[in-house]
N, CA, C and O of each residue as an XYZ file, in Angstrom:
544
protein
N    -109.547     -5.680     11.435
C    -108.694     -6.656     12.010
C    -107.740     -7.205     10.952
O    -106.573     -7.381     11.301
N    -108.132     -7.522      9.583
C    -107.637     -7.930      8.695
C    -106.558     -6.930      8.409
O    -105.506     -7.423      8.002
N    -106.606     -5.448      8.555
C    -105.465     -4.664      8.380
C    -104.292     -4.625      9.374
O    -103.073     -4.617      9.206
N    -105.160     -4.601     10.586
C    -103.895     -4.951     11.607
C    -103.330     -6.349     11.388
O    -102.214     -6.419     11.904
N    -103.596     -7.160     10.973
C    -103.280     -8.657     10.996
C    -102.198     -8.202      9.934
O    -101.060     -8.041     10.375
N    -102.441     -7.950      8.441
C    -101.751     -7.236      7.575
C    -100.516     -6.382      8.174
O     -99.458     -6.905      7.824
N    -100.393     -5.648      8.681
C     -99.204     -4.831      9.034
C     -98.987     -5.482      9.938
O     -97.791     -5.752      9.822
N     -99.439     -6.050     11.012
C     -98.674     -6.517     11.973
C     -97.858     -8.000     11.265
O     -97.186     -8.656     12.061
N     -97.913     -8.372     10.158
C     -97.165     -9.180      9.275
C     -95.964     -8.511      7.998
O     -95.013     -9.076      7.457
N     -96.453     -7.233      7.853
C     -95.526     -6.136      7.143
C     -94.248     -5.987      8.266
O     -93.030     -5.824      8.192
N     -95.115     -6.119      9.195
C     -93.553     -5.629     10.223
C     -92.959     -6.380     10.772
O     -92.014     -6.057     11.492
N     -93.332     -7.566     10.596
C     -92.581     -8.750     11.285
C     -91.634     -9.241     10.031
O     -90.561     -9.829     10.166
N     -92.186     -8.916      8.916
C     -91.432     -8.738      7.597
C     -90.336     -7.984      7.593
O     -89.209     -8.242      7.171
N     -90.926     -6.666      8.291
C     -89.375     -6.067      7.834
C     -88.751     -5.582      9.287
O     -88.131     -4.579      9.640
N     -89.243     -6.849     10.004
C     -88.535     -7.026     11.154
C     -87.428     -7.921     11.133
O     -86.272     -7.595     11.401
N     -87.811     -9.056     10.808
C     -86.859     -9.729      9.777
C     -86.007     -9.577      8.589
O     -85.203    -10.435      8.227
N     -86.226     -8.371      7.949
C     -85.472     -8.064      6.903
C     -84.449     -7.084      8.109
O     -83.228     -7.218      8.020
N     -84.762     -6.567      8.699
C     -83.835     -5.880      9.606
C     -82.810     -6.525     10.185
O     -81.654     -6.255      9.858
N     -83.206     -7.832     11.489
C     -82.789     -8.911     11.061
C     -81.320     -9.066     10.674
O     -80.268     -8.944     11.301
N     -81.605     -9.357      9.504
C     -81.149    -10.424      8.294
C     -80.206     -9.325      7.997
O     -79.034     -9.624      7.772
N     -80.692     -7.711      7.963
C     -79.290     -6.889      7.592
C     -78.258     -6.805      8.768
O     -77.075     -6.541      8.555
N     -78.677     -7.001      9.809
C     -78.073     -6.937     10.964
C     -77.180     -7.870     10.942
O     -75.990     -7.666     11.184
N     -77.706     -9.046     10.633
C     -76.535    -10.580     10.859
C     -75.542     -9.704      9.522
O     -74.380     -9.364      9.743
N     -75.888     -9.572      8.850
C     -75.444     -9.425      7.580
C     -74.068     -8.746      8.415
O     -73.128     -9.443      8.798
N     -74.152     -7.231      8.615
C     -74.103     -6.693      8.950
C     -72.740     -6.839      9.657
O     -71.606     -6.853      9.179
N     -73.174     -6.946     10.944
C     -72.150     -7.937     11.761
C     -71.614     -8.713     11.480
O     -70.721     -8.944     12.294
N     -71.637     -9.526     10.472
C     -70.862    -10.703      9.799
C     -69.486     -9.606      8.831
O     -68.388     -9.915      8.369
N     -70.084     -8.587      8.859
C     -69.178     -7.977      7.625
C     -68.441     -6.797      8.757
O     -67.266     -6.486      8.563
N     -68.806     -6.504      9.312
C     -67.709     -5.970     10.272
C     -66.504     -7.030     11.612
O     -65.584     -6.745     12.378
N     -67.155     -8.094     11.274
C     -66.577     -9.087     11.860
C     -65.293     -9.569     11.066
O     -64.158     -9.857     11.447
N     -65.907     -9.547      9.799
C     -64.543     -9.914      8.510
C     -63.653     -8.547      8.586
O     -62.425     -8.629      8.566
N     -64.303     -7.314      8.671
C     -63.347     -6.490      8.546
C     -62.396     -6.278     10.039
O     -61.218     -5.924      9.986
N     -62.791     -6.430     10.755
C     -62.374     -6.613     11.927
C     -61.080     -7.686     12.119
O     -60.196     -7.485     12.952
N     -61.103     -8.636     11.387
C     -60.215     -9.307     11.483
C     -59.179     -9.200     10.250
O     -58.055     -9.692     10.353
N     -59.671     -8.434      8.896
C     -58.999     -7.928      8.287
C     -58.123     -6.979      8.349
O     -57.165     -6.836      7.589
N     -58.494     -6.136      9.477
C     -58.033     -5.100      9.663
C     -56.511     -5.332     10.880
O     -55.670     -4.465     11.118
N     -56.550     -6.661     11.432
C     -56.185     -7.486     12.179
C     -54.985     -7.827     11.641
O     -53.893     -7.456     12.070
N     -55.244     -8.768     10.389
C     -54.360     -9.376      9.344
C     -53.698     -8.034      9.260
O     -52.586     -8.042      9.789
N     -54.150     -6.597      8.620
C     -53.158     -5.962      7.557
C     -52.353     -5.230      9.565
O     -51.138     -5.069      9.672
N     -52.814     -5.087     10.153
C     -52.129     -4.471     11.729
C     -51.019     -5.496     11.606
O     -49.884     -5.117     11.318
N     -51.270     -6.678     11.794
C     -50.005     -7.912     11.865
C     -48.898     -8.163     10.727
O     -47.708     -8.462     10.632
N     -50.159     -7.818      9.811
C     -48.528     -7.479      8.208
C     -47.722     -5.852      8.324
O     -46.529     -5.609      8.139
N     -48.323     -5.334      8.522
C     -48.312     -3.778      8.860
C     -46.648     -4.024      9.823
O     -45.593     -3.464      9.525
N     -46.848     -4.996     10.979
C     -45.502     -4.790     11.841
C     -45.118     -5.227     11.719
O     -43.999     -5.080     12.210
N     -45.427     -6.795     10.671
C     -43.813     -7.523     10.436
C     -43.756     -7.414      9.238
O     -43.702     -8.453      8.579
N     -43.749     -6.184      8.594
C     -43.284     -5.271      7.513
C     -42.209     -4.155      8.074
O     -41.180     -3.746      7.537
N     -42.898     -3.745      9.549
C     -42.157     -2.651     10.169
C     -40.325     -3.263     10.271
O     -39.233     -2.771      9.987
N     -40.627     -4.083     10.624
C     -39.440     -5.197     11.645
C     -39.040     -5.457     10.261
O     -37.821     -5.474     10.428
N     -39.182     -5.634      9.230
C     -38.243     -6.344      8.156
C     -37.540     -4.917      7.445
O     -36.546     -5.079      6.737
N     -38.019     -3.693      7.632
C     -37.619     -2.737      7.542
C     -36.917     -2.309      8.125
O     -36.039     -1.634      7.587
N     -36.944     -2.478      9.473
C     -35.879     -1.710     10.542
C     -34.501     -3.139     10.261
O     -33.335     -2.751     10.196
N     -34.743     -4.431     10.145
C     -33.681     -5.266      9.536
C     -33.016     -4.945      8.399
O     -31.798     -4.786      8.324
N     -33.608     -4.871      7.727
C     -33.232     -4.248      6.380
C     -31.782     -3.093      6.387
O     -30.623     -3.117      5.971
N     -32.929     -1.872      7.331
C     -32.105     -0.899      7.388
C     -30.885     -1.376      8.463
O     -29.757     -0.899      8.581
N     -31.247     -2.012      8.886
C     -29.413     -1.970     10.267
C     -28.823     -2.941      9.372
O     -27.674     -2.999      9.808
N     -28.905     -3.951      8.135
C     -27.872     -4.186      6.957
C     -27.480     -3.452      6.569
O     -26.270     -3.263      6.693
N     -28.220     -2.670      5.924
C     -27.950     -1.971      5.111
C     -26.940     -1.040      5.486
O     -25.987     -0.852      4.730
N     -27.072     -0.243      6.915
C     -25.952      0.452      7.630
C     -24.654     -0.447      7.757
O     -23.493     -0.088      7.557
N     -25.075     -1.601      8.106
C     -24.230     -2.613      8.437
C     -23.163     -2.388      7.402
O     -22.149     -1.762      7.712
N     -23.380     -2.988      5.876
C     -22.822     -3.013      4.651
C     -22.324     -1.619      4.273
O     -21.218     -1.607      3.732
N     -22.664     -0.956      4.374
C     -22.487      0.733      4.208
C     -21.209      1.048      5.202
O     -20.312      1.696      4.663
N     -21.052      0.769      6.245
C     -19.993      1.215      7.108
C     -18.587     -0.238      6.986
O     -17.375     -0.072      7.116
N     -19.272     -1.465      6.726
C     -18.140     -2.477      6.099
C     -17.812     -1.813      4.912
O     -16.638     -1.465      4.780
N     -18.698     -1.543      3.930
C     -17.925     -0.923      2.340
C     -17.256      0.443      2.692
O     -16.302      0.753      1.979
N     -17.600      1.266      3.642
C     -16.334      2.523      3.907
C     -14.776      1.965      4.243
O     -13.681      2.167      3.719
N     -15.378      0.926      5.716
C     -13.806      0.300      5.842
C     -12.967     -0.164      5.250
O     -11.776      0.089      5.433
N     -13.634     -1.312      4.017
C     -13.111     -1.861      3.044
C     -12.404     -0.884      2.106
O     -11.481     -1.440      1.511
N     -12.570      0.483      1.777
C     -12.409      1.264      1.281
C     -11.295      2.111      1.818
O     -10.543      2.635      0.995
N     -11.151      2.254      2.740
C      -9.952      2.651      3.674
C      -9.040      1.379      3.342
O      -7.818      1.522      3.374
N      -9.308      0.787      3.191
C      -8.472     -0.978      3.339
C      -7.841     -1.078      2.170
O      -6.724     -1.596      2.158
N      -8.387     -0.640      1.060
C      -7.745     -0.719     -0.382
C      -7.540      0.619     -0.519
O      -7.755      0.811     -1.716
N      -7.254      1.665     -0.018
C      -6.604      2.864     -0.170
C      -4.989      2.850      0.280
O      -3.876      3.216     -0.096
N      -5.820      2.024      1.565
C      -3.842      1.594      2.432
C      -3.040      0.952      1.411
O      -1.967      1.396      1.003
N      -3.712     -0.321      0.935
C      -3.424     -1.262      0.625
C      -2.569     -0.895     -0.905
O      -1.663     -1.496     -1.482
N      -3.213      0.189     -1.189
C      -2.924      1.015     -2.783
C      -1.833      1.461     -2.572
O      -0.896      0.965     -3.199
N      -1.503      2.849     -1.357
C      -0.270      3.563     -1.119
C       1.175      2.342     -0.751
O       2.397      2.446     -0.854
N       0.312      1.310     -0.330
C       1.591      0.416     -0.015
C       1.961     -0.228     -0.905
O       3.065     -0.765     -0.814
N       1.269     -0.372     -1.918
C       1.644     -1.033     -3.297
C       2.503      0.113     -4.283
O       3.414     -0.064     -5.092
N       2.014      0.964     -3.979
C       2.758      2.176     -4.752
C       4.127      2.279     -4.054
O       5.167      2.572     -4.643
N       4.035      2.044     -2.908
C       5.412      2.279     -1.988
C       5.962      0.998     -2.528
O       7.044      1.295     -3.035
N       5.739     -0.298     -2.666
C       6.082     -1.029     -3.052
C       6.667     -0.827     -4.268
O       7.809     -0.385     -4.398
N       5.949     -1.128     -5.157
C       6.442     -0.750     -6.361
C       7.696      0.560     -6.596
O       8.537      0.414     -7.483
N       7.696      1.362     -6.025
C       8.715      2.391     -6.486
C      10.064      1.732     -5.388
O      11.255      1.803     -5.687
N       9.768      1.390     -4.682
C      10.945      0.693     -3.795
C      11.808     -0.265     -4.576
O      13.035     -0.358     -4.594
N      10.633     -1.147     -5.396
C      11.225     -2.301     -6.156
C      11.825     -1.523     -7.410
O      12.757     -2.136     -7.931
N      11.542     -0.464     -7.934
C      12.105      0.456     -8.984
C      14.012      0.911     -8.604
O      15.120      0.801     -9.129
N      13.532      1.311     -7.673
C      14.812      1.926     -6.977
C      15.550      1.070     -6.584
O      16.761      1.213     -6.750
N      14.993     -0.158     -5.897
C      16.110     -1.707     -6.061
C      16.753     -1.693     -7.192
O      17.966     -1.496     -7.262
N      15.868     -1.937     -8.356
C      16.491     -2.163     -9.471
C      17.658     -1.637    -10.278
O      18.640     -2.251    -10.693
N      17.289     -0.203    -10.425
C      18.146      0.565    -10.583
C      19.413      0.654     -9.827
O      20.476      0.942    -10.378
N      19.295      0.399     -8.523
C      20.908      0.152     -7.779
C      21.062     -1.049     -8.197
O      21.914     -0.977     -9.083
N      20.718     -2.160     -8.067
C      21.527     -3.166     -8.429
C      22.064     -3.038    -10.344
O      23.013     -3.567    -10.923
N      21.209     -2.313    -10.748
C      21.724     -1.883    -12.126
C      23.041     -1.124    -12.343
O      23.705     -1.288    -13.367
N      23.434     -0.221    -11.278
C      24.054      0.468    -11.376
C      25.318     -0.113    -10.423
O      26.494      0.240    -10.327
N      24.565     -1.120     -9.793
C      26.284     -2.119     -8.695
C      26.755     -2.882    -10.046
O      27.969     -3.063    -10.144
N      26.029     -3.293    -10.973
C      26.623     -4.436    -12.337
C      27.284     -3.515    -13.012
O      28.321     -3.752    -13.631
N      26.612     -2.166    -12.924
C      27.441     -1.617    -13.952
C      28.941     -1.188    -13.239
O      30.020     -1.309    -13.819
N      28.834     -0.874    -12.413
C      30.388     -0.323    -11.107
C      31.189     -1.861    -11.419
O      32.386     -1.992    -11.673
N      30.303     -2.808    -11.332
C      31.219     -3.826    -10.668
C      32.084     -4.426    -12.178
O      33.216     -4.876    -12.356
N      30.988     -4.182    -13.033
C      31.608     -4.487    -14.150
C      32.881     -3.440    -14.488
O      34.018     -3.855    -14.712
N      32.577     -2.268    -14.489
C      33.672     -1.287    -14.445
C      35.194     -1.803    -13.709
O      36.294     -1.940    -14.246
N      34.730     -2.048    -12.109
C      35.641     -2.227    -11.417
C      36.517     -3.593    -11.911
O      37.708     -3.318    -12.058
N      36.170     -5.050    -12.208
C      36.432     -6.173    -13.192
C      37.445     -5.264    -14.498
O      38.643     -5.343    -14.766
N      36.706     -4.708    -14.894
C      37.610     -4.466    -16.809
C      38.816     -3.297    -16.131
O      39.976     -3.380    -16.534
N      38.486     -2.368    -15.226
C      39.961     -1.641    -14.368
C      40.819     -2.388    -13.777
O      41.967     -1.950    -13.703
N      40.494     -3.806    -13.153
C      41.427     -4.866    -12.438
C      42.025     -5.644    -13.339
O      43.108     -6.160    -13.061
N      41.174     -5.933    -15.044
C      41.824     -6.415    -15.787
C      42.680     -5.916    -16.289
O      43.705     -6.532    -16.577
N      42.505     -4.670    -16.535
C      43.644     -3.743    -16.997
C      45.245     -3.552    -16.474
O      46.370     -3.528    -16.972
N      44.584     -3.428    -15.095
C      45.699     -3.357    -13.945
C      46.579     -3.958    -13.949
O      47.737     -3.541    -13.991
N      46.080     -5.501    -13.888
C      46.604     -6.768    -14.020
C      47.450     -7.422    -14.997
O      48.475     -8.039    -14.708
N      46.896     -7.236    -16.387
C      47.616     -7.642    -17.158
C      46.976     -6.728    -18.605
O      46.201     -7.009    -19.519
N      47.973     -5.221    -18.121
C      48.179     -4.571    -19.687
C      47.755     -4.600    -20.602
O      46.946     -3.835    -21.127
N      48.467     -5.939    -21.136
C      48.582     -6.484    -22.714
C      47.323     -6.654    -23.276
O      46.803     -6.168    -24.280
N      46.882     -7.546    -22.322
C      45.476     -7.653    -22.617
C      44.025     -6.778    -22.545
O      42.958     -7.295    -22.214
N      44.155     -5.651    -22.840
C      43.451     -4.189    -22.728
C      42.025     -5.341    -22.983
O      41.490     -5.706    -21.936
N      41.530     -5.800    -24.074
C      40.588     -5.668    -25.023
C      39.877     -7.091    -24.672
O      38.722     -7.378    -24.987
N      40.754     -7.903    -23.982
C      40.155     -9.067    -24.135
C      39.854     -9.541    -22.907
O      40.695     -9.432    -22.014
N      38.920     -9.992    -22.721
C      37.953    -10.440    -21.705
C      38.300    -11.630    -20.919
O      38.154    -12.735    -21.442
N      38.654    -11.546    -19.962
C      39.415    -12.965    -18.833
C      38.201    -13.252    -17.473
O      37.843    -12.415    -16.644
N      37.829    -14.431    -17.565
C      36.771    -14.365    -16.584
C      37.228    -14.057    -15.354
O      38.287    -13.444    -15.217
N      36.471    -14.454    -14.306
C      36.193    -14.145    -12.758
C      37.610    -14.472    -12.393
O      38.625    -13.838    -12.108
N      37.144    -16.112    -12.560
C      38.225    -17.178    -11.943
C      39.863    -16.943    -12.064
O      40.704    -17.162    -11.192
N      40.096    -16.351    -13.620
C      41.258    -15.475    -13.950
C      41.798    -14.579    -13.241
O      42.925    -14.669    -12.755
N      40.921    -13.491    -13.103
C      41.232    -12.074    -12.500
C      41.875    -12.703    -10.835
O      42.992    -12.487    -10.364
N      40.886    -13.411    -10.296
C      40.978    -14.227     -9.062
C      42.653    -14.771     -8.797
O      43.554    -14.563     -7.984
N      42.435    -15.533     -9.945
C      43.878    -16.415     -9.707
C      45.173    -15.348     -9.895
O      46.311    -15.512     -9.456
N      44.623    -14.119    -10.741
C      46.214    -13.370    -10.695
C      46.241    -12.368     -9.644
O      47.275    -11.773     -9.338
N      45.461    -12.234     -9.258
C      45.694    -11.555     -7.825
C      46.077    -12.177     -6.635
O      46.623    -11.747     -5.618
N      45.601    -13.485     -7.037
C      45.977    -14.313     -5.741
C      47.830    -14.338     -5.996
O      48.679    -14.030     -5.160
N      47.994    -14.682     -7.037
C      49.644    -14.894     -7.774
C      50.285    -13.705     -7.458
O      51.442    -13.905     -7.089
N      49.857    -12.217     -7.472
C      49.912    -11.486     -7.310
C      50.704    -11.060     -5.875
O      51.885    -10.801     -5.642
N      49.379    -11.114     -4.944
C      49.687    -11.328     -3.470
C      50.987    -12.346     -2.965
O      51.800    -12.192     -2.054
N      50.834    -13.314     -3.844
C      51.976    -14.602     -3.561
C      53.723    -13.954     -3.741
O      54.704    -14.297     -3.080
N      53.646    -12.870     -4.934
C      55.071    -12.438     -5.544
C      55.324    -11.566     -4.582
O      56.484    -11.155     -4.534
N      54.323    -11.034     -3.549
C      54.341     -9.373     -2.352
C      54.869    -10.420     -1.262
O      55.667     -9.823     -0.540
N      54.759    -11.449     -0.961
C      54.838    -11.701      0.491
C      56.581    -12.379      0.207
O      57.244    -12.797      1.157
């Protein structure tokens, strides 16, 4: 009797140690369970900050092409610019130089004597006007 009394206390022993692994047990698939929970819920709003990410990122990628078209235009028209303003220059360089020409041929015209010497605007002006005055 004393042996059955004995094991039938061995096994209530490691009936309880059974038990005790069981809670255990379950307590630790319970944590993982909800761990596994946590990383599922980081897992998709990881997904979602990725798929955000990426439609910036396209976003910025197709603004920096346009922008890029934008300062290409923006380049040829500056170049057009610039050689336009070149070619201004040069004609009006070349009207000072005519006009100056045309001035020192009217001075000439006008009054001979004075080949060499320089009579302003207002001069040339007034003897043509004097000029016109001796025709009529």
């Amino acid at each position: 009797m004393l042996s059955k009394e004995v094991s039938c206390q061995e096994l209530k022993a490691e009936m309880e140690n059974y038990k005790e692994n069981n809670a255990r047990k379950s307590s630790l698939l319970t944590s993982l369970r909800d761990r596994v929970q946590e990383l599922e819920e980081e897992s998709a709003a990881l997904s979602t900050a990725k798929i955000r990410t990426e439609i910036t990122a396209h976003s910025a990628i197709k603004e920096n092409q346009e922008l890029k078209k934008k300062v290409v235009a923006l380049d040829e028209k500056l170049q057009q610019c610039l050689k336009e303003n070149a070619e201004n220059k040069n004609q009006a360089l070349e009207n000072c130089r005519r006009h100056e020409e045309f001035l020192a041929q009217l001075r000439d015209y006008l009054d001979p004597e004075k080949k060499n010497e320089k009579a302003s605007d207002e001069d040339l002006i007034l003897k043509v006007f004097t000029c016109r005055l001796k025709r009529l």
